[in-house]
Each structure stands twice: as structure tokens, then as C-alpha cells.
Backbone bond lengths (Angstrom), bond angles and torsions (degrees), N, CA, C in turn:
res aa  C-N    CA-C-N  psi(-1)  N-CA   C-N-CA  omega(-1)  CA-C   N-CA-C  phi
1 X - - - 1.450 - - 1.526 108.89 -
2 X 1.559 117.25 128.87 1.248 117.82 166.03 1.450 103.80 -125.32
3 X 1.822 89.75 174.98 1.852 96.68 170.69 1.356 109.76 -155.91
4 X 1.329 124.45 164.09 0.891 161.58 -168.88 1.443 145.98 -125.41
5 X 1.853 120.07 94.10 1.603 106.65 -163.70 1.612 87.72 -116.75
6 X 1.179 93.28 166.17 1.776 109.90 -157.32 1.785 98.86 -149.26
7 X 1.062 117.80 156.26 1.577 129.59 165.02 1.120 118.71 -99.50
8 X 1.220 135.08 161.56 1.346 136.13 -161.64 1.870 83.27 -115.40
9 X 0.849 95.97 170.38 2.007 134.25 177.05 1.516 92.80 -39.84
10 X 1.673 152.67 174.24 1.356 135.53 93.99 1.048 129.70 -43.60
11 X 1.573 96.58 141.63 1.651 120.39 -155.66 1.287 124.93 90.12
12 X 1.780 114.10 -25.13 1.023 92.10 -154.69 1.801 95.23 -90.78
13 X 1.443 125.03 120.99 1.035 132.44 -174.97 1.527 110.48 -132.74
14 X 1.149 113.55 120.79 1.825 104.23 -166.42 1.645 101.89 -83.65
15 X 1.694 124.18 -24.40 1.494 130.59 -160.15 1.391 90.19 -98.83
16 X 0.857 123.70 50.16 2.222 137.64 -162.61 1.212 102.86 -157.18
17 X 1.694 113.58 -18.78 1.729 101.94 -177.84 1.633 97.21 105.27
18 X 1.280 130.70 -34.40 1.410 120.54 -160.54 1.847 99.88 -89.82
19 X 1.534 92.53 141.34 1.767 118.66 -172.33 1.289 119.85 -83.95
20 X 1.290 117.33 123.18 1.281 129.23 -129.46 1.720 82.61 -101.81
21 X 1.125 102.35 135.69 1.473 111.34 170.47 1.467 125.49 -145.00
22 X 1.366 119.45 28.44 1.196 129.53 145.47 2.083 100.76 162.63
23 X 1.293 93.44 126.54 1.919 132.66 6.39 1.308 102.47 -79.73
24 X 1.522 108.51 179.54 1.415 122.83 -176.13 1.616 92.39 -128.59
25 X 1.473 112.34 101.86 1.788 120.11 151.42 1.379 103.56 -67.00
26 X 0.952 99.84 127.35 1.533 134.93 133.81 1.624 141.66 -160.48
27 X 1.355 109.58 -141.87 1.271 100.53 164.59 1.879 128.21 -41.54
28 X 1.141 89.54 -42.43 2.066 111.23 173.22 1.515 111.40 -117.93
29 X 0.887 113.27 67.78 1.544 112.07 -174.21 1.717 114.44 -43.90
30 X 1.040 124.34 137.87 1.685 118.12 -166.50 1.672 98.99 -129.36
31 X 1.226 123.54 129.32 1.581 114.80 141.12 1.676 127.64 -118.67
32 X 1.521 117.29 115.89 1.741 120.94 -140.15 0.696 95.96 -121.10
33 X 1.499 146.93 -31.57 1.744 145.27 -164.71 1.663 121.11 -123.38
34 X 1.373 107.74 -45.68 1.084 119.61 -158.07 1.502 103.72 -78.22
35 X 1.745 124.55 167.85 1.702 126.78 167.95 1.595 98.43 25.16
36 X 1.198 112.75 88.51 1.561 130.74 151.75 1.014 110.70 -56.66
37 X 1.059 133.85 -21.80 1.999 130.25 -140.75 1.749 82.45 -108.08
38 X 1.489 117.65 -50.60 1.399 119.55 179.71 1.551 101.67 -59.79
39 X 0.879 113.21 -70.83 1.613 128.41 -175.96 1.857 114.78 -37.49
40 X 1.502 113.06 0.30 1.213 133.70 -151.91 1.681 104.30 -119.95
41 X 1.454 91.38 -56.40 1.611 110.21 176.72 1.155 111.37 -83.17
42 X 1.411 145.57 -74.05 0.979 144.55 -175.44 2.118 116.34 -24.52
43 X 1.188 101.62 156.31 1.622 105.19 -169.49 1.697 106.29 -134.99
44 X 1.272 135.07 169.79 1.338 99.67 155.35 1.038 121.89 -98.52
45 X 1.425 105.22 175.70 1.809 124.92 -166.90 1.420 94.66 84.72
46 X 1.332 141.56 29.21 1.658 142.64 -170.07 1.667 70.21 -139.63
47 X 1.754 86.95 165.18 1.950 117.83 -156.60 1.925 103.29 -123.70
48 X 1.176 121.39 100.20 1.311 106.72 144.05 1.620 142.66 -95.38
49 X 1.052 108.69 116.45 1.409 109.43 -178.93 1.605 112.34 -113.54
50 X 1.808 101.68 146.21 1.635 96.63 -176.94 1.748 92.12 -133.51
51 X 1.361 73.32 163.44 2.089 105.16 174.12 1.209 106.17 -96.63
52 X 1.485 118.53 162.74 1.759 127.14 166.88 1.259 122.46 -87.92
53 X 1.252 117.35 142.38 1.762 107.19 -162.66 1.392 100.49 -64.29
54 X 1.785 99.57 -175.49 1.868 102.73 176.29 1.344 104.71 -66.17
55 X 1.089 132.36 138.22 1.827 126.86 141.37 1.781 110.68 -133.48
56 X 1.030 98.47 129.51 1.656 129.85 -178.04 1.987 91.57 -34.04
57 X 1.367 114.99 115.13 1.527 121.72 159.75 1.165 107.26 99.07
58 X 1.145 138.46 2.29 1.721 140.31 179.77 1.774 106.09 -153.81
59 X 1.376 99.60 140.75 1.435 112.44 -167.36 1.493 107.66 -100.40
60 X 1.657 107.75 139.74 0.981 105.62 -152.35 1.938 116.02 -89.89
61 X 1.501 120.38 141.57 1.220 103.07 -179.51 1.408 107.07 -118.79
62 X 1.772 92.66 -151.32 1.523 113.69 -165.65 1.509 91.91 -90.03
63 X 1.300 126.23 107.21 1.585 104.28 161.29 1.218 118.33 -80.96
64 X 1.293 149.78 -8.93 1.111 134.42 -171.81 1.994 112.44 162.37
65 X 1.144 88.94 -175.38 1.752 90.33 166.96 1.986 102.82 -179.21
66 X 1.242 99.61 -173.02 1.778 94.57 173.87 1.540 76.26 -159.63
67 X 1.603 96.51 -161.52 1.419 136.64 -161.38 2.017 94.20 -117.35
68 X 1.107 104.90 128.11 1.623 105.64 151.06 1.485 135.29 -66.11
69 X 0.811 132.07 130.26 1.588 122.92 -164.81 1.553 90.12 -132.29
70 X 1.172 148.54 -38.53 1.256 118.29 -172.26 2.096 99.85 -172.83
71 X 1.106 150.78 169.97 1.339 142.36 -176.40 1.549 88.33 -145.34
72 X 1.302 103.63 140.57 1.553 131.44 -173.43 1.668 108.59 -134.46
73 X 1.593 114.21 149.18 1.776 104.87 174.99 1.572 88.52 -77.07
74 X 1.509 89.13 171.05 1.373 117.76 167.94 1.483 115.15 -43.27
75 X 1.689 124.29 -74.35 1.295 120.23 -167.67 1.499 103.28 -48.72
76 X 1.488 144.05 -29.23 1.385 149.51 -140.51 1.924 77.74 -96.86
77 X 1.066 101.32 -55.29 1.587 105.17 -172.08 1.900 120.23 -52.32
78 X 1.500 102.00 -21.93 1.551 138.97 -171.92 2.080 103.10 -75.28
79 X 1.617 96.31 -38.93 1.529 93.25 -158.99 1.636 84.98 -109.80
80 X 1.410 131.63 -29.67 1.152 141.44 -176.77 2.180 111.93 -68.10
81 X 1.364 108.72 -61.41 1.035 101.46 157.53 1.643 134.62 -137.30
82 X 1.650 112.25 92.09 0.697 123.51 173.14 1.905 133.25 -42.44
83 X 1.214 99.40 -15.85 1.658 106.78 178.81 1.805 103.49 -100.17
84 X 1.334 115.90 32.28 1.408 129.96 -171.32 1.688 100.25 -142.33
85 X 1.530 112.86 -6.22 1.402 81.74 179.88 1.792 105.34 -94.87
86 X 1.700 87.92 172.19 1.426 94.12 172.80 1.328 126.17 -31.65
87 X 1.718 127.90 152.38 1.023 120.32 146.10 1.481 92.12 167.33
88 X 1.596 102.54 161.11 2.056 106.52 -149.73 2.264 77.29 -111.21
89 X 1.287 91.15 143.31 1.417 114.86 -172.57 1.557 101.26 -83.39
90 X 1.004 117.92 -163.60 1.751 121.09 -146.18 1.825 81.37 -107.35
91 X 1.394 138.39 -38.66 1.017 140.40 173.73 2.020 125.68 -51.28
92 X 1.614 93.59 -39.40 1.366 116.05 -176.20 0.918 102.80 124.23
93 X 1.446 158.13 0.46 1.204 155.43 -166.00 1.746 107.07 -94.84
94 X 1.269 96.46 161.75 1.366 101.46 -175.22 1.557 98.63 -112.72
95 X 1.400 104.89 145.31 1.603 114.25 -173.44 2.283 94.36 -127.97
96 X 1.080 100.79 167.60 1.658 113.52 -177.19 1.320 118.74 85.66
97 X 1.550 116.70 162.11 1.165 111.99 160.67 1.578 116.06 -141.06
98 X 1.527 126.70 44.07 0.606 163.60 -101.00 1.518 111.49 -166.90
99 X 1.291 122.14 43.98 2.085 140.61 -174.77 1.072 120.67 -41.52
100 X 1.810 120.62 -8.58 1.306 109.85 -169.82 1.502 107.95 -125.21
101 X 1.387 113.48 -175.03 1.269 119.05 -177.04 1.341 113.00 -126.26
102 X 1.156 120.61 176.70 2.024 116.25 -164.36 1.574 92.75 -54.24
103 X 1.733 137.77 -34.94 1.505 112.72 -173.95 1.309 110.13 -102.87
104 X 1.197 115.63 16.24 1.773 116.47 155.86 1.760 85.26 86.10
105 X 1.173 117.46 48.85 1.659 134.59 156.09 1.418 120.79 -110.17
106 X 1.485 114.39 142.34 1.466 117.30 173.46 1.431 119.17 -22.34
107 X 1.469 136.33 132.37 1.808 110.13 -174.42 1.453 62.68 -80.22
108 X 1.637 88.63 174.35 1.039 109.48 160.92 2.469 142.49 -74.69
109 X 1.500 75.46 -2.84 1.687 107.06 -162.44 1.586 82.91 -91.12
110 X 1.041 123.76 -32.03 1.877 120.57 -157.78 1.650 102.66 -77.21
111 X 1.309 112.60 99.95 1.640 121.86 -166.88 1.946 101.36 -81.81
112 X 1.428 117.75 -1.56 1.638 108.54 -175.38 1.551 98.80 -95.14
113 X 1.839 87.20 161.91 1.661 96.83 -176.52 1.717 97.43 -93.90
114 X 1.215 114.20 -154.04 1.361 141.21 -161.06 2.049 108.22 19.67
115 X 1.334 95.46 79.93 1.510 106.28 -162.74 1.548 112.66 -61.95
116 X 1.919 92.99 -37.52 1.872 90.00 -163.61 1.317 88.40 -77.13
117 X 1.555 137.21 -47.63 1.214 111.99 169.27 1.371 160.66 -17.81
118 X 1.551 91.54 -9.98 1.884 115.01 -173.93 1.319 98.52 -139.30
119 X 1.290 109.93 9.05 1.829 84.71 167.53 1.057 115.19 -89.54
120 X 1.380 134.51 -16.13 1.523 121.40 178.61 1.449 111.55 -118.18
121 X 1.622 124.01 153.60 1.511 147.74 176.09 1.715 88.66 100.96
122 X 1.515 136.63 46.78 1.222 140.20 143.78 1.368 99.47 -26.96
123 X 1.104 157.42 115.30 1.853 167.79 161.14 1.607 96.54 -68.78
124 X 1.130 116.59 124.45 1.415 135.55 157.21 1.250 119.80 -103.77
125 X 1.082 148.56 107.34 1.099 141.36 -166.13 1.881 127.93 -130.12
126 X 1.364 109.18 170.12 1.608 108.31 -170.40 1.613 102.07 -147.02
127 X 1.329 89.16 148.04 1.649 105.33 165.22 1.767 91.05 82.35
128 X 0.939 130.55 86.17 2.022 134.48 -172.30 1.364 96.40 -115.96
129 X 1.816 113.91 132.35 1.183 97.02 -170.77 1.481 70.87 -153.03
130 X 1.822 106.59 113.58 1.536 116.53 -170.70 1.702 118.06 -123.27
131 X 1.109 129.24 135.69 1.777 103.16 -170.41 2.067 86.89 -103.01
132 X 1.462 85.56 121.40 1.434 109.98 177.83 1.160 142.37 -128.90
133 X 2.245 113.12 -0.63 0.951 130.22 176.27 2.102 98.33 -105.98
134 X 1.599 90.06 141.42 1.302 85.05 -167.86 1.701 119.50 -63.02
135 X 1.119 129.57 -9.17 1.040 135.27 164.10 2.082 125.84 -48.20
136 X 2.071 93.52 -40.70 0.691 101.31 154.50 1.820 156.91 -83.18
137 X 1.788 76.11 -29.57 1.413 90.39 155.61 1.374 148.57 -44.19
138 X 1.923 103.11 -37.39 0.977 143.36 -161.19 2.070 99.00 -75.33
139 X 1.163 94.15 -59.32 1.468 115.13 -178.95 1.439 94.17 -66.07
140 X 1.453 123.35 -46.99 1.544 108.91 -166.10 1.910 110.06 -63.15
141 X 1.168 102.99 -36.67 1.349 106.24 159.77 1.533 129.77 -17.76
142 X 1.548 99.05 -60.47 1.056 121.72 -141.13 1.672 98.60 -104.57
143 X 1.293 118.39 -4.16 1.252 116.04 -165.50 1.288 104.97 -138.30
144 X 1.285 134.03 6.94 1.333 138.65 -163.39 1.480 117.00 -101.73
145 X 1.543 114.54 -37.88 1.471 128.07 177.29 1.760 97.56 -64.89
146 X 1.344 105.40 -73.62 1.384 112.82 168.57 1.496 131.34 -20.27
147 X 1.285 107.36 -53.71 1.558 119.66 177.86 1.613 117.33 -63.53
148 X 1.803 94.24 -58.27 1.504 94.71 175.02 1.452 133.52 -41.43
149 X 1.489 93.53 -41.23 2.114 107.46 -177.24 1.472 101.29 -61.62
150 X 1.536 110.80 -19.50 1.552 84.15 -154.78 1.721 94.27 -107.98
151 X 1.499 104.80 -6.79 1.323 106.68 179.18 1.720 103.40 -69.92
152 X 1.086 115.38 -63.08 1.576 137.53 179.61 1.863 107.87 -55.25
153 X 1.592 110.25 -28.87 0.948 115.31 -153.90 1.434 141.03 31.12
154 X 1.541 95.96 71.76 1.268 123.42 168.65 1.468 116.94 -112.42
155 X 1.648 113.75 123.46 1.055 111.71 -160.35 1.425 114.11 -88.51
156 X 1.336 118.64 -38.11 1.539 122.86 -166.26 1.385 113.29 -106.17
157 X 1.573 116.00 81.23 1.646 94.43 -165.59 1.561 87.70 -133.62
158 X 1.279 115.35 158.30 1.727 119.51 -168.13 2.031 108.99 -109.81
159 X 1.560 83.16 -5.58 1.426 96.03 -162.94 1.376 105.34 -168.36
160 X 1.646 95.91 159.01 2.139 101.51 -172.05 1.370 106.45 -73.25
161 X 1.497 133.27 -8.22 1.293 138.82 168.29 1.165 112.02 -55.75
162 X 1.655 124.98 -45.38 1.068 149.09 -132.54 1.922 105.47 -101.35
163 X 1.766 99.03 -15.67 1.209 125.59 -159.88 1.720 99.66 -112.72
164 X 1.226 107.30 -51.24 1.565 112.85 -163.88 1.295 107.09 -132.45
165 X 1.307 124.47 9.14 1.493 104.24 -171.86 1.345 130.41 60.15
166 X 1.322 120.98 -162.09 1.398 127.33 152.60 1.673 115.56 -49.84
167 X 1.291 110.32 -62.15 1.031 117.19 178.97 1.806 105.22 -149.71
168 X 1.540 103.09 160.25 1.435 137.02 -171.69 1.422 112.12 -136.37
169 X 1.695 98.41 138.71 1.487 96.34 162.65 1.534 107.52 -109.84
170 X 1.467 114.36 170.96 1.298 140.29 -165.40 1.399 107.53 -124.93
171 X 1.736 95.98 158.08 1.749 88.03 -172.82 1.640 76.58 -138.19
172 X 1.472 102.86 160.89 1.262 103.43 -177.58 1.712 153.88 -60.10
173 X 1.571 87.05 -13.82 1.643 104.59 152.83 1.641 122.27 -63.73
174 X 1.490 100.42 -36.19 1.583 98.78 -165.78 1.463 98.53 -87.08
175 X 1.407 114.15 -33.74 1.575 108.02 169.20 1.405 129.65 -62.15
176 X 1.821 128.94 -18.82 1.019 126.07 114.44 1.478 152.80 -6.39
177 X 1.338 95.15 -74.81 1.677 116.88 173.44 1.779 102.88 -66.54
178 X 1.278 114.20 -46.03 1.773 107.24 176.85 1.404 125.81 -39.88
179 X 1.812 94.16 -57.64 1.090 115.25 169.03 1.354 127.73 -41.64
180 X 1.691 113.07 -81.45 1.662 101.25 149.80 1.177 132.25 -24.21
181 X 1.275 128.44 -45.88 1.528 127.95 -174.23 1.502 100.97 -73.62
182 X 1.151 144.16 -19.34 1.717 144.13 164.01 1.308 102.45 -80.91
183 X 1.023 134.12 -64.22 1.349 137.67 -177.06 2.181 95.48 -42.41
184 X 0.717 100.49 -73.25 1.821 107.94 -173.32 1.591 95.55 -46.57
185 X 1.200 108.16 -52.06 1.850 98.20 -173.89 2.012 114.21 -58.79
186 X 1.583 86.03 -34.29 2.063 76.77 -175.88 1.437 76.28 -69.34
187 X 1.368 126.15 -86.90 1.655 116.63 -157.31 1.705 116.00 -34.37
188 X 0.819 113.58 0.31 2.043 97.62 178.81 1.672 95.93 -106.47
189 X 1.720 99.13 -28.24 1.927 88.76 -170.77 1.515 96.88 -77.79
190 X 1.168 130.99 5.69 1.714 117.99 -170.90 1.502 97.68 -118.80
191 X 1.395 128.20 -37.68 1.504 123.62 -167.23 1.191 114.06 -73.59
């Protein structure tokens, strides 16, 4: 078992108000578009977890991660979960993660290049364990820079960039220890 935590884009910060569109936690947690290269390696029973991009005045955390359970192409992902495909919200925002259209063509909403490149290893996933109440958020903030250095053990870092880069892999102790360390943050923002 391995894993993998990654940063999202700037801006993209879900405890900021902005709508998370890949991955999408929930009940079936999905990752369909985004980091191919992860989406490539990963197997199941292997861990992805992601961070919130930079945005100016709030520090960035761990939002979450799940378990892999199985990778599907895109069109399969199209007839499989329909409340994942594309489509821009009443605000302007774009919601799904979900690239194709009923004949397994570019939607048209999907603004990234190298398309065939992302149509296949769609991530299906189980067991999502995301900090999403602001209480938790708040703490994830606050505990996330910290954790990483000492997970990775890196001592001098000013920032999660500074810790993981774009992206990091995980070995199964630390995917452990992550875990715990989310698990302890919902339990400290509620107790």
C-alpha cells in the first residue's frame, strides 16, 4: 500500500467558500480529471490525500483523503456517476469531475489540455474522511504545516510547498499517521 498527497491549483480552497470539483468527497468519493500522473500510479487499497491551494490570508491545509477502491475510464464514469458530471453552477462556477459527454467526447465545459490523457484511471473511491466543518477547518489550518514537517521530517519549512511540493508520496506508516492526524482534528474541533 502506498499514498499520495498533492495540492490543489491557487485558489482553490474549499474552507474560502470555493466548490470543490475534484476530488469530490462524499458518499463515493471520486478523483476524474485532476494529477493524471497520481491517477496513473495509484492501485487500490493505496491512499490519496490532497491540500488546499495557496490563497492570499489563510493557511493552507489537509482537506482530506480516502482509500482507492477501484479506477474506471471516463465515459464508464459518465453513465456510472451522473451527479459528477460537468456543469457550471448558478454562480458561474464549475461543479463535476467528470470530462466527458454522453459519447465519451471532450464536454465542452472541461477548459484542460492533454484530454486523452485523463480519460482513463477515473478513482473510485471508499472510506473519505474530509475536514469540512469550519470548526474543523479552522484547526486544520493550524495543524497541517506542523504535522507535515514532522511527518516527512522536514525541519525548516515556511509553507506545505516547502514540505511536499506539488505532490508527495507516502508509505504506509505515514499514511497511518495522516489518517490519525484527521481523525484527531474532527475529534478536537467537536470535543
Amino acid at each position: 500500500m502506498k499514498g499520495y498527497i498533492y495540492t490543489m491549483f491557487a485558489g482553490a480552497d474549499p474552507g474560502t467558500g470555493w466548490h470543490m470539483t475534484d476530488p469530490i468527497f462524499g458518499k463515493t468519493p471520486t478523483l476524474g480529471a485532476c494529477v493524471p500522473n497520481v491517477r496513473r500510479f495509484v492501485l487500490p487499497g493505496d491512499y490519496v490525500f490532497v491540500v488546499s491551494g495557496r490563497k492570499e490570508g489563510v493557511h493552507q491545509y489537509i482537506v482530506g483523503g480516502f482509500k482507492v477502491a477501484e479506477k474506471i475510464n471516463a465515459l464508464a464514469a459518465y453513465r456510472r456517476f451522473p451527479e459528477n458530471r460537468l456543469a457550471k453552477l448558478s454562480n458561474g462556477e464549475l461543479a463535476g469531475n467528470v470530462i466527458v459527454d454522453a459519447a465519451g467526447h471532450h464536454h465542452r465545459l472541461d477548459y484542460h489540455d492533454a484530454f486523452q490523457r485523463r480519460l482513463e484511471n477515473y478513482i473510485v473511491g471508499r472510506d473519505p474522511i474530509q475536514l469540512k466543518k469550519p470548526e474543523e477547518v479552522i484547526l486544520g489550518r493550524e495543524r497541517s504545516l506542523p504535522f507535515l514537517q514532522k511527518l516527512f521530517d522536514v525541519r525548516h519549512a515556511n509553507r506545505i510547498a516547502d514540505v511536499i511540493g506539488r505532490m508527495r508520496k507516502l508509505d504506509e506508516k505515514q499514511i497511518a499517521r495522516l489518517l490519525n492526524e484527521l481523525r484527531q482534528i474532527k475529534e478536537a474541533a467537536h470535543g
